[in-house]
N, C-alpha and C positions, 0 to 999 in steps of 0.2 A: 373777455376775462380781465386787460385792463381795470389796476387799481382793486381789483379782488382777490382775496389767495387765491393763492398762485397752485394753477391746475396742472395736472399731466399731461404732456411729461414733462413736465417743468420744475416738477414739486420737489425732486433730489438736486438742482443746483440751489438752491437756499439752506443748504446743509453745511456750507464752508464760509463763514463770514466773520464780520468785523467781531468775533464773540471776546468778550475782555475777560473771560476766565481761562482762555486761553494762552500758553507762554509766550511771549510773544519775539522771541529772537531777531537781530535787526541782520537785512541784509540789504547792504547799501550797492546802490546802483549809480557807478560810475563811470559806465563807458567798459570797463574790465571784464575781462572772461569770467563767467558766474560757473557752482561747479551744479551738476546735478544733483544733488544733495539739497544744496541752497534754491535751487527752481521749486524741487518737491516741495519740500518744508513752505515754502508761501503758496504751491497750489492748492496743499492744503490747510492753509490758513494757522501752522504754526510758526510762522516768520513773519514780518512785515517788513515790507522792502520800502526805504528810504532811498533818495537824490545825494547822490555825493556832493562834499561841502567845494569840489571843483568846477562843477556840472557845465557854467558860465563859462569858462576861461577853456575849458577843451571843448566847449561847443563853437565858439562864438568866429572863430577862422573859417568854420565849411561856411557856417552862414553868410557873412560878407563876401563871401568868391560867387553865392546865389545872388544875392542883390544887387553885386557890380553886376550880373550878365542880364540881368530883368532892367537894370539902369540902363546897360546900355544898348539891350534891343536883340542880343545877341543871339542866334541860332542855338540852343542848346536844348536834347533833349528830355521833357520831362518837364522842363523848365518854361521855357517860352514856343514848344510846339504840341502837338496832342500824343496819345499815347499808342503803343504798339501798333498796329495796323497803322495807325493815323499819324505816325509819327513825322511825316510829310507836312501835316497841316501845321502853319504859323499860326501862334495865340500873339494877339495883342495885351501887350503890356498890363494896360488898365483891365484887362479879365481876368488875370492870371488868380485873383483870389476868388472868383466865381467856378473858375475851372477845378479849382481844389475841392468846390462844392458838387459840384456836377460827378467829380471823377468818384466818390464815395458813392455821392447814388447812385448812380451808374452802375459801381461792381456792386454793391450788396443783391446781389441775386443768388443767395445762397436757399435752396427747402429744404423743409424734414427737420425733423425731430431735434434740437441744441445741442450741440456736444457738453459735456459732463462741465461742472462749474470750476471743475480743478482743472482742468485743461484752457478753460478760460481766462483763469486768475494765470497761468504763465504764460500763456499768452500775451497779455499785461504788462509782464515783468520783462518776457525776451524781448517784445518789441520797444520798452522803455532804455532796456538795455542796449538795443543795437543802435535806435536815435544817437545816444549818449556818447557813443564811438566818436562822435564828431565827424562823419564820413557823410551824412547826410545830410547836410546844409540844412537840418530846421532849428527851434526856436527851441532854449530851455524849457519854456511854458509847455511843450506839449508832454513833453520827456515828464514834466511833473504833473500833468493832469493825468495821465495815464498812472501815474503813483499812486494821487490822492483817488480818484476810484477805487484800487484795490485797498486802500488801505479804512476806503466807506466799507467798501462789501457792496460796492454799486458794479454789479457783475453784466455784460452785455450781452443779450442774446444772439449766438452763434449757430446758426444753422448747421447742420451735420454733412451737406453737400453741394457740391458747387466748388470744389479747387481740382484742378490739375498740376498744381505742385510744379507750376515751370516760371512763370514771375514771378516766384512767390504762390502764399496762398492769398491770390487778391478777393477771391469772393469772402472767405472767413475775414480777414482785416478789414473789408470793409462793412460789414455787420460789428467787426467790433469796435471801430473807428465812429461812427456814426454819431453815440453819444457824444462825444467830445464836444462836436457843435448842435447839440441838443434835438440831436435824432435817432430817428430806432430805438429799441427799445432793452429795458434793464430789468434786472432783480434789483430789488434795495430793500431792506426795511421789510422782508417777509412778504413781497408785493411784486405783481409783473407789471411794472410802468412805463409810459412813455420818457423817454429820457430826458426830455425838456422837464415834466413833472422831477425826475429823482433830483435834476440838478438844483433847482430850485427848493426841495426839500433840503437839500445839503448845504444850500445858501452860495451854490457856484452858477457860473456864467459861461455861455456855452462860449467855445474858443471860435474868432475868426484865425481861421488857417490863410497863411501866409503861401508866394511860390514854395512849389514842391513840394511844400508839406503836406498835400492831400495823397502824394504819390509817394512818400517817404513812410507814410502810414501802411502803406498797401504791399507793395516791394518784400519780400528775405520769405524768409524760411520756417517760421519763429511757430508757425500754426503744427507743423512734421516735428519741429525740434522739442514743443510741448507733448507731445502726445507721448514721443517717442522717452524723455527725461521718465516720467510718472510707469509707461512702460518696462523700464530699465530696472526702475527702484521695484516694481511690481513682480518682473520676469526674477531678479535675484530672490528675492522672498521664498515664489516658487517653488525655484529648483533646489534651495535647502530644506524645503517642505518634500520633498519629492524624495529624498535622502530620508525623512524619516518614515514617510509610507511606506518606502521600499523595505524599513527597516522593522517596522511593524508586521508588514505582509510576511516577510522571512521568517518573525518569531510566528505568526500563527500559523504557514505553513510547515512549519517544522525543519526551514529552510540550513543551510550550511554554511558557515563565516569561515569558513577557508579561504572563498574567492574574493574576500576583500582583505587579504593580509597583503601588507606593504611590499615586499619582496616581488609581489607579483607586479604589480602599478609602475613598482622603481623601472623594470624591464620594457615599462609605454609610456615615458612619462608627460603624458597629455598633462597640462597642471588642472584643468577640472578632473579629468579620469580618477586622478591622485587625492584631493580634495574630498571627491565625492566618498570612493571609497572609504577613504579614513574618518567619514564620517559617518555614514553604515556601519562601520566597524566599531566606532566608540560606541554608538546607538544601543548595540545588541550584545557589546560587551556585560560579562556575568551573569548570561542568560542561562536558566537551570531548565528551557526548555531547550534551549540549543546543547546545549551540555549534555541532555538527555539520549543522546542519539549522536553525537561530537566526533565516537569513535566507532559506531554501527556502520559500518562502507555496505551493509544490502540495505539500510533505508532507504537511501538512496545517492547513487554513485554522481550523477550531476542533479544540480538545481536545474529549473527551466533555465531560458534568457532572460526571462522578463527579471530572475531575481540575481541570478548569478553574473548578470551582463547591466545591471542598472549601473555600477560605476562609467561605463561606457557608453551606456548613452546619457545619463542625467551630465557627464559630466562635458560630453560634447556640446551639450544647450549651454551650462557655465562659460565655456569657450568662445561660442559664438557670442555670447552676450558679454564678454570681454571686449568682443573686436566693435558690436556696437556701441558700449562704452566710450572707445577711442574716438569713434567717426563721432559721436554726438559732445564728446569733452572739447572737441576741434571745434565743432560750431557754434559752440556757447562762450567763444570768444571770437566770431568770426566776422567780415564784411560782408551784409548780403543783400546791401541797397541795391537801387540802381535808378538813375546813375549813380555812379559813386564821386564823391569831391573831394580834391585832395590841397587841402589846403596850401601848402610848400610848395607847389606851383599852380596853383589858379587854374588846375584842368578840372575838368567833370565829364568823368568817362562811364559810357553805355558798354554794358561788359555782358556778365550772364553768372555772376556768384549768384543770383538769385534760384537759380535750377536746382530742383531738390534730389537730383539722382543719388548722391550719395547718402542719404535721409532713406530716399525708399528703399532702395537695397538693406539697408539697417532694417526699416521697418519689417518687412519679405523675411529676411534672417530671423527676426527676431521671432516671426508669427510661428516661421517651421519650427525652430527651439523649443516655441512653448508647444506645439501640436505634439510635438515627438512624446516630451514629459506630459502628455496626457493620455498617449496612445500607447505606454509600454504601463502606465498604472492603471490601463482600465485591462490590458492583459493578465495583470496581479488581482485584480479584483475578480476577474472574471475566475481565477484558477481557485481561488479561497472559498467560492459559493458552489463550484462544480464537485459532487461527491466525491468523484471519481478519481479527482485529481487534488486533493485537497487533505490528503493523509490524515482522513478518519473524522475531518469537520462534517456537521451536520450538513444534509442537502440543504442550500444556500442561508445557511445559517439559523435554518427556522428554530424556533424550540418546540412546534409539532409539525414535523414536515405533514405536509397532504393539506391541514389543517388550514395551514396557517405558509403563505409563499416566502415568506424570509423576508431577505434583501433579492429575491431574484430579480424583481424589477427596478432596482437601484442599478443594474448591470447592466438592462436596455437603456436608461438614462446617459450613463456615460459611455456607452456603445454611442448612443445617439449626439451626444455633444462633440465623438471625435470625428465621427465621422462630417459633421458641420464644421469642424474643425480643420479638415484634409481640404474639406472645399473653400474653407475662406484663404489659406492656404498657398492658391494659385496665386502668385507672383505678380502684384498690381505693377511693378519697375516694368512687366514689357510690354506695357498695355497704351504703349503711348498714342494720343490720335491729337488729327492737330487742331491749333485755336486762333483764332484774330486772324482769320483772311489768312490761314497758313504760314503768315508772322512768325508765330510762334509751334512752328511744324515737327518739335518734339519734345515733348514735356516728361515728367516724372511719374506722372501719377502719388505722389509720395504724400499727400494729405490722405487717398484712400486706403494705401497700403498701412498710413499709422492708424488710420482709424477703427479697420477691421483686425487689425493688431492689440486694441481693445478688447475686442470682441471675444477672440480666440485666449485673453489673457482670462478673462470672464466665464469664458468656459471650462476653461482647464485647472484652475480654482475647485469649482464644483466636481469636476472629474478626481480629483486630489480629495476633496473631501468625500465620496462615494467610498472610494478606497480607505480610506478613513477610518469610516465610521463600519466599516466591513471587518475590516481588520483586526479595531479593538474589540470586536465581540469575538473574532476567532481566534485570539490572545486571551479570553478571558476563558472560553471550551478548554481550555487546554491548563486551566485549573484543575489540581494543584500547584504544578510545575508551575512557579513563579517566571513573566520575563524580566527582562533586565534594568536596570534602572532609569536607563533612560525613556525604553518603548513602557515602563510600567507609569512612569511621568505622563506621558504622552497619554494613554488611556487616561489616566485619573484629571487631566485635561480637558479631554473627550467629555467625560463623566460630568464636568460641573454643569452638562448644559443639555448632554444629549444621554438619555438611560439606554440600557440595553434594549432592545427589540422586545418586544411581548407579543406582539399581534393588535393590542389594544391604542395605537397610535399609526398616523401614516409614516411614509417615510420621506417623503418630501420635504417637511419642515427639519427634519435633522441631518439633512445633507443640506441645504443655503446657512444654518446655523453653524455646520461646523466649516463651510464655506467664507463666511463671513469671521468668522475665529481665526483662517488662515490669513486673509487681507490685513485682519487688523493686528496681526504679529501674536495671536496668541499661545503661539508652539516658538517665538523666537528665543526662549529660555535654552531651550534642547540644540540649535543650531550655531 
């Protein structure tokens, strides 16, 4: 497939690239803590990340503490011996720029299918970033090759397996390291090419890597820290989307806005609990279906959990994705070479910042937060299509029941995604097994744990949009009784893209559609 469009599954990373109708906002890369915000924005290809005008002068100390110890012979690891298991064996001097060669091919033993091109592209950027720290004795030159690629759209093919997340992710960095010196292979130009080809298209020259530099490439964290940044900005989206399904489901069930008045929340005050609610609560504010029944106490005396208890759980997902916030705002300004060099005293110390424990934990937290807000909206959906339980909605919303199955099957869907969801779920943080001759005898797992953290972000999207598109059609039965301004927003939302059910369409394409409406912030007006 070389130099021909580019096939499956390859075809969605050529989706993020160098496009100049794009804003292009600059974010300079100086060695400084980047925020996630600024990762996201260049993984997807609304930023371009430039070389701070210091890049020289704060690199330029780790580097000479490298070359005095390659001068002078010196036992240091990384440097002048081989790596983890081998870290016993002496490199001769005059190999040390063969070794940098060797050690890229080497780890590129990543299979399976690329991870996503956004995760790629920051990829890129935190490893640009962490170089730039000055901690890692390499060369300005690499810090900027690795720029000028993202800022071609000359994207490196990255395997989706092959890290244990405890040096680092050496198998993904060294798939993505490769190109630099004109190997492995790239997106460029709407084309999957050899990377000796893209450079040469681009009129660049593949780098001879210098000591270290092959192992400075390989080294931190940066493959967990990507996944997890694009995760973060993904999972917040979510759980404000989750607030207004919840708020939607309530108006079609004929549900009760008592339980989210303030008074109550002041008395737990979780700050997502609080959030969440008050934002349920403005949602279904001036509902004349809720209004309808406000002051009826035999409609009904409680709500379920799923509707009367979503402050409490949407807002403990908020919570937790607060506290991975924090552990990933740490690492986007942190040291996770190794060895690491410290230039004020000419040490170059073998440590272990590179171990991604606190990543996978993040990652593990973050998968259950989003499973949970899939797993209490497919109970909401589930109660809207069920006769029985659904105060007087059609059997699952058909307009001829018998006839014609509704959305019933829209219900096994997202039955089906949580329950894959519970299972990806299981906690990749305790799954350590060891690596390099037991070297390396306890690792993270934390590249798998962000990776199927994806996964589950992907599913629970679709689950949110089941619910959805369920919802507004049992908001719209319950005409005349207008709802409120906000959920009446949200339908007419809905509406631009997905019609009411008839029988004469499937349902599949109007749940990815309104799936794809939620990623791309189309309900962020209401939130």
């Amino acid at each position: 497939v070389t130099g021909q469009s580019i096939p499956e599954p390859y075809r969605h990373r050529a989706e993020v690239g160098n496009d100049a109708t794009m804003p292009r906002m600059e974010v300079i890369v100086s060695g400084d803590p980047l925020s996630i915000d600024e990762v996201v924005a260049v993984a997807r290809g609304e930023a371009a990340a430039r070389p701070g005008p210091d890049l020289e002068k704060r690199m330029a100390p780790a580097r000479e503490v490298v070359e005095r110890a390659v001068g002078r012979d010196e036992v240091v690891y990384g440097i002048t011996t081989g790596f983890g298991a081998l870290a016993s064996t002496r490199i001769d001097p005059t190999e040390t720029r063969q070794l940098q060669i060797n050690l890229l091919r080497s780890h590129a033993a990543g299979v399976g299918d690329p991870v996503p091109d956004a995760v790629v592209r920051a990829m890129l950027l935190l490893r640009a970033r962490t170089l730039a720290q000055g901690h890692s004795g390499v060369r300005p030159v690499v810090v900027r090759r690795l720029l000028e690629m993202l800022d071609l759209g000359m994207v490196p093919v990255v395997p989706g397996y092959g890290s244990v997340g405890a040096s680092g992710d050496l198998a993904p960095f060294a798939h993505l390291a490769l190109p630099l010196i004109g190997e492995g292979e790239v997106t460029f130009r709407g084309e999957l090419l050899p990377a000796a080809a893209a450079l040469s298209q681009a009129g660049l020259q593949p780098l001879n890597l210098e000591a270290k530099e092959g192992l400075s490439l390989l080294n931190g964290t940066e493959g967990m820290t990507a996944m997890l940044c694009l995760g973060v900005a993904r999972t917040e989206r979510l759980a404000r989307v989750a607030d207004l399904a919840a708020a939607l489901s309530i108006e079609a069930l004929m549900g009760s806005a008592r339980p989210f008045r303030p008074e109550i929340h002041r008395l737990r005050p979780h700050p997502g609990q609080m959030e969440s609610a008050a934002r349920i609560a403005r949602l279904i504010e001036g509902s004349e279906i809720e209004a309808s029944h406000s002051e009826d106490f035999t409609h009904a005396v409680q709500d379920a959990y799923s509707l009367r208890c979503a402050p409490q759980v949407h807002g403990a997902a908020m919570d937790t994705l607060r506290h991975v916030r924090r552990v990933v705002d740490i690492e986007l300004g942190a040291v996770v070479d190794n060895p690491i060099v410290f230039p004020e005293s000419g040490d170059v110390l073998s440590a272990g910042n590179f171990h991604g424990q606190p990543l996978a934990f993040a990652a593990d937290f973050l998968t259950i937060a989003a499973t949970e807000l899939g797993s209490i909206s497919e109970r909401r959906t589930d109660r809207i299509l069920d006769p029985e339980r659904s105060s007087g909605l059609p059997p699952f919303l058909s307009v001829r029941p018998g006839l014609n199955s509704g959305y019933m099957l829209a219900q096994y869907t997202a039955a089906s995604l949580v329950a894959e969801n519970r299972v990806l779920s299981h906690p990749a943080s305790v799954e350590s097994i060891p690596t390099s001759g037991s070297q390396e005898d306890h690792v993270s797992m934390g590249w798998g744990a962000a990776r199927k953290m994806g996964e589950v972000l992907d599913n629970t999207a679709r689950v949110l949009a089941v619910e959805m598109v369920c919802a507004a059609q049992g908001v719209e039965f319950r005409a005349p009784l207008r709802p409120a301004p906000g959920t009446a927003r949200a339908v007419e939302i809905i509406r631009t893209a997905v019609p009411p059910l008839t029988g004469r369409s499937s349902v599949s394409s109007d749940i990815e559609t309104v799936a794809e409406m939620i990623e791309a912030g189309a309900f962020d007006e209401l939130l």
